[in-house]
C-alpha positions in Angstrom: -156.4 129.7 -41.1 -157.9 126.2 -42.1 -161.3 125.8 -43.2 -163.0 123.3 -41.0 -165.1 120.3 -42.5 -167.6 117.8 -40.9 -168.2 114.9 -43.6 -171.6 113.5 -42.5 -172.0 110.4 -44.8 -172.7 106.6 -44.1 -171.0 105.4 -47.7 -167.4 104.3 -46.7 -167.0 104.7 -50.8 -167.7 108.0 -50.3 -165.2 109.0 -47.1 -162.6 107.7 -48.8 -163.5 109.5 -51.9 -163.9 112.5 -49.8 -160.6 112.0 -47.9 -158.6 111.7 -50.8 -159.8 115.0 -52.1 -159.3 117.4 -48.8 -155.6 115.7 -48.9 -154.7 118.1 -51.9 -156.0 121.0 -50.0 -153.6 121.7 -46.8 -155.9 124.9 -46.8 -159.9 122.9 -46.0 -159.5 120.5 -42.6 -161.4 117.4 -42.3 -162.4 117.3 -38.6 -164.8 114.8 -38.3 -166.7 112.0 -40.2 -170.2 111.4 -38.9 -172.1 108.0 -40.5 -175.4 109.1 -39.0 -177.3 112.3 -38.4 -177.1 111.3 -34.2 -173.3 111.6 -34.5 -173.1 114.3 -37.0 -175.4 116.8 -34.9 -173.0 116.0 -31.5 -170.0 116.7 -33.8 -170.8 119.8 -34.5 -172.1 120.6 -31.3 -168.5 119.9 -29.9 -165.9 120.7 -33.0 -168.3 123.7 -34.5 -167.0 123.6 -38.2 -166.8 125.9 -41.0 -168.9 123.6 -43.3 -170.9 120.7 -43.0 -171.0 118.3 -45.9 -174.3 116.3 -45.9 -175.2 113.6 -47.4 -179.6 113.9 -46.6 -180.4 109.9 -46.8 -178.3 108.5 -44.2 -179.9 105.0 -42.1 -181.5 107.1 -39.5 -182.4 110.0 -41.6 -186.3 109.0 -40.2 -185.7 109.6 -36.9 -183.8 113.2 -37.8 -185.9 115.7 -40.2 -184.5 118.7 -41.7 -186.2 120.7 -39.2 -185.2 118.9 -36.0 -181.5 119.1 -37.5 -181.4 122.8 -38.2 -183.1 123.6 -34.9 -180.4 121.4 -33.4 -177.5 123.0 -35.4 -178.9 126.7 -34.8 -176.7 128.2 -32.2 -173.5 126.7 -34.7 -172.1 129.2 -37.3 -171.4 126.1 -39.7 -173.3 126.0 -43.3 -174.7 122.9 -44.5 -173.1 121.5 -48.3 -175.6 118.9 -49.2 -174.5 116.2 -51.3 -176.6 113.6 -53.1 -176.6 111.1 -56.2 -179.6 113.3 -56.9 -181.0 116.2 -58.3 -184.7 115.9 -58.8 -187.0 118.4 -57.6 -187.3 116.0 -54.2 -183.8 116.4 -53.3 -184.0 120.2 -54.1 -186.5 120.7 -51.9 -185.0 118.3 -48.9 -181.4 120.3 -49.2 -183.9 123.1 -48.9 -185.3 122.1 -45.8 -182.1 121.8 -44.4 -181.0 125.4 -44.7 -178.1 124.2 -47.2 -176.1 126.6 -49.4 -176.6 124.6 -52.0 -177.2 121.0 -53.3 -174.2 119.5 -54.7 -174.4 116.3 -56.9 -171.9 113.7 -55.7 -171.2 112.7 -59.6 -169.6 116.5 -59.9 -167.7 116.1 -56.4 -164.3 116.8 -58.0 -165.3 119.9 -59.9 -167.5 121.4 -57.3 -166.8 120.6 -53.9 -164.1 122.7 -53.5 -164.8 125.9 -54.7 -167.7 125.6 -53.0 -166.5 124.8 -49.4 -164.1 128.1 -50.3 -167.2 129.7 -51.2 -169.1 128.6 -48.0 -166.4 129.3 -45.9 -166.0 132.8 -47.2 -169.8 133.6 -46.5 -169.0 132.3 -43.2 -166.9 134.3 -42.4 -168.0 137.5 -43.3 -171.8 136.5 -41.9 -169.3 136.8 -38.8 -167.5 139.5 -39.5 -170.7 141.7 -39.9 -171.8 140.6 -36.4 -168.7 140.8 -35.0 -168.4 145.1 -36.2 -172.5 145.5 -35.6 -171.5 144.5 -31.5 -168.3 147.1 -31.6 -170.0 149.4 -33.3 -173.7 148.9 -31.0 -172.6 147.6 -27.6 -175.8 147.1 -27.2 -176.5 144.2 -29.2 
């Protein structure tokens, strides 16, 4: 079973960065590349992803606050990787407001982006797992 990716960024730099990565990886599945929060949120609306890896600053990032975003993503199972050039106590608290696992700096991208996709993935799964046994074993719920 792949792990499934959404890459929301608007750097073409950082696609191809990002796509040369996953390659290496037959195990983590890049689905989808979104270059704007618009496309990202009906991406994963339609192709409901393990992961979502975010980069918070995109061009119409105005138009789409954290809370719009995660009240748009909330019936999705997918967790939000942020990733930024930053991490200053603004972008801390922005990857925050997003719900993300975690805040990622793209300058570590090759050290940390992988395990933590696994990692992601992993809680993902057993977030589903746990609500998968609660209906068997409630039929209620």
């Amino acid at each position: 079973m792949s792990i499934r990716v959404i890459l929301a960024d608007h750097s073409k730099v950082m696609q191809r960065e990002f796509r040369d990565l996953l390659r290496q990886y037959p195990e983590i599945e890049l689905v989808a590349v979104a270059n704007d929060f618009a496309q990202m949120i009906q991406l994963v609306e339609d192709l409901k992803p393990d992961v979502i890896v975010l980069e918070p600053r995109m061009r119409d990032a105005a138009a789409f606050t954290p809370e719009h975003v995660k009240t748009r993503l909330n019936g999705c199972a997918s967790r939000i990787l942020v990733v930024s050039l930053w991490s200053d106590p603004d972008s801390l608290s922005l990857a925050n407001r997003f719900g993300a696992f975690t805040l990622l700096r793209k300058v570590n991208l090759y050290d940390e982006l992988i395990p933590t996709i696994m990692q992601v993935a992993l809680t993902v799964e057993q977030r589903d797992e746990g609500v998968l046994l609660r209906h068997k074993s409630n039929p209620d719920h």
